[in-house]
N, C-alpha and C positions, 0 to 999 in steps of 0.2 A: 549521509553523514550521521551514521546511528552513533550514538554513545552507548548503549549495552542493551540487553534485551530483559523481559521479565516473561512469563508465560501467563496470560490474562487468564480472568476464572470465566470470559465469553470466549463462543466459537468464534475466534476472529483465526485472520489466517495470514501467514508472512511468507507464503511461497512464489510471489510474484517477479523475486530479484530488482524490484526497486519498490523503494517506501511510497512512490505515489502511486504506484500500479499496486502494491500493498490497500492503501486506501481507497482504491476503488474498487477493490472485492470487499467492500463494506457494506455495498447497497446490494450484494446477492448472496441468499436468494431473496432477501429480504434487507430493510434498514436493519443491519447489525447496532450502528451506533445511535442505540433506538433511547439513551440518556446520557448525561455526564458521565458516571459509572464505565460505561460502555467506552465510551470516550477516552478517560481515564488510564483502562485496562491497553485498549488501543496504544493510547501513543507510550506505554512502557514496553507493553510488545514487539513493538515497531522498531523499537531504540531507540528515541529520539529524546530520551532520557537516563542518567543510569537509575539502577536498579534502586530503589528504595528512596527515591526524590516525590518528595511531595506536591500532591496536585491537588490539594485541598481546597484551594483557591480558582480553581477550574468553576466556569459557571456556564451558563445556558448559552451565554453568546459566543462561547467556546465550540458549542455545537453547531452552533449558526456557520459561524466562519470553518471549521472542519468542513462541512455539509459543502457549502459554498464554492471550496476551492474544490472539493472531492470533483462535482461538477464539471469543473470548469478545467480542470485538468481531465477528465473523462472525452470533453465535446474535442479537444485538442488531441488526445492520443485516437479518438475512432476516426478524425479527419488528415489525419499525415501523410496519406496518401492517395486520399482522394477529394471532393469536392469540399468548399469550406461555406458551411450554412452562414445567413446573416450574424447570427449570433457568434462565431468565431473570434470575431474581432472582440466583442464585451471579454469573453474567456480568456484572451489572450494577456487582453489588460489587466485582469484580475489576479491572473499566476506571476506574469512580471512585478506588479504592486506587491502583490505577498512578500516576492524573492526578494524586496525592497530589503523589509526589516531586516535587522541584524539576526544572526541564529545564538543561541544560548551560548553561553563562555562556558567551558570544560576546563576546569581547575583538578593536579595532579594531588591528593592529599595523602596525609597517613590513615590508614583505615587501621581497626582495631589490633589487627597480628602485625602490624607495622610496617606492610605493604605498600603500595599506591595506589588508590583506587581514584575514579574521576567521582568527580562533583560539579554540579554547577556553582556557579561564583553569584547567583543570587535565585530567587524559585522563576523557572520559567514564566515569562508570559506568553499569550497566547500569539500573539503576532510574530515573538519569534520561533515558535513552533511551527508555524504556517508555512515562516521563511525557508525553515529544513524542506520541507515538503514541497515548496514549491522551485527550491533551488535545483530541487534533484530529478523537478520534471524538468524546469527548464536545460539540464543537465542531458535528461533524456531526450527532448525535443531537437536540441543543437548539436549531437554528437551521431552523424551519419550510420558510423559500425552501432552504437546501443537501438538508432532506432528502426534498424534494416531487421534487427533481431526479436523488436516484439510479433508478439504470435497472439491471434486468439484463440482460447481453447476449441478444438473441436467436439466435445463433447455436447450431447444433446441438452438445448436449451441454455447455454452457461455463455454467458455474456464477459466473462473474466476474459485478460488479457496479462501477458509477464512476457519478462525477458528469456527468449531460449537460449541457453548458453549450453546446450546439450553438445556431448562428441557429435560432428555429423549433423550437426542443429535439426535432429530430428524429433525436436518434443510434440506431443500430440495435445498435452492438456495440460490444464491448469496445474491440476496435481494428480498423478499417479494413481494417488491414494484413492480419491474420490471421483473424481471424472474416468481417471483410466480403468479402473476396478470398476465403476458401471460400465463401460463398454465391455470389458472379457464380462460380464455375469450376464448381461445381455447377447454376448457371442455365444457364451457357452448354452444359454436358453434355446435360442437357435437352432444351433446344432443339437442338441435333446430333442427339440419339438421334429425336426428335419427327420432326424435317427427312428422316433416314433413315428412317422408319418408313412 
């Protein structure tokens, strides 16, 4: 349930096809949402605000809970089809309690050319920003066809995981751009060093 996107000034990334598999390419290759800021840029990327809503009131425990369900929705999507650690159960109840809250109210307004543009109908709180996120794993987790379709990347080292919705569901990575481009530049090494040899 995005309400619009912004383009953050960090490398965050929105190629995953769903906003909680979004948020779990946050912790690679590294903690992306390494302060509020980060955070911030995050969830207008994401959508889960329109464009120009203020998060001024965003605080530390904002990161906490972000961090938190990132987690907990992570331990859930790597176990869907196989074994479920002790910890399962905590996670599970964590993403349900999230999905609790209410998600933000989307009001249609006049924007300045006298358009419609959305708005929220008060500034986000953090719980129900959670609730987006966590409705949309829950979303993911109960809907057989979305979750027969996650994939994880094959690329070397890359822990990312998205929905493949490819002709032919033949995706290989996360993105293209970055995991598939290292694979051909590492083929084509290959074959260079093969050629010289």
């Amino acid at each position: 349930m995005a309400f619009g996107s912004a383009t953050p000034p960090y490398e965050l990334r929105f190629d995953a096809g769903r906003v909680c598999l979004d948020l779990l390419a946050t912790a690679h290759p590294g903690e992306r949402l390494d302060g509020v800021g980060a955070l911030r840029a995050w969830i207008g990327g994401a959508g889960l605000v329109p464009a120009g809503t203020s998060l001024a009131h965003a605080d530390g425990s904002w990161l906490v809970g972000f961090r938190e369900l990132r987690g907990s929705v992570d331990l859930l999507v790597r176990c869907m089809r196989g074994a479920q650690p002790p910890a399962y159960g905590r996670a599970l109840g964590r993403v349900n309690e999230a999905a609790r809250s209410a998600p933000p109210v989307p009001l249609a307004v006049r924007g300045p050319d006298g358009g419609l543009v959305r708005e929220l109908a008060a500034p986000p709180a953090c719980a129900a920003l959670l609730a987006v996120v966590a409705r949309d794993a829950v979303e993911l987790l109960t809907d057989p066809v979305a979750r027969a379709a996650v994939r994880e990347c094959e690329g070397d080292n890359c822990p990312l995981v998205y929905v493949d919705t490819s002709r032919g569901r033949r995706r290989r990575w996360c993105s293209s751009e970055v995991c598939g481009n290292r694979e051909r530049v590492a083929r084509h090494r290959r074959r260079a060093a093969l050629a010289r040899a």
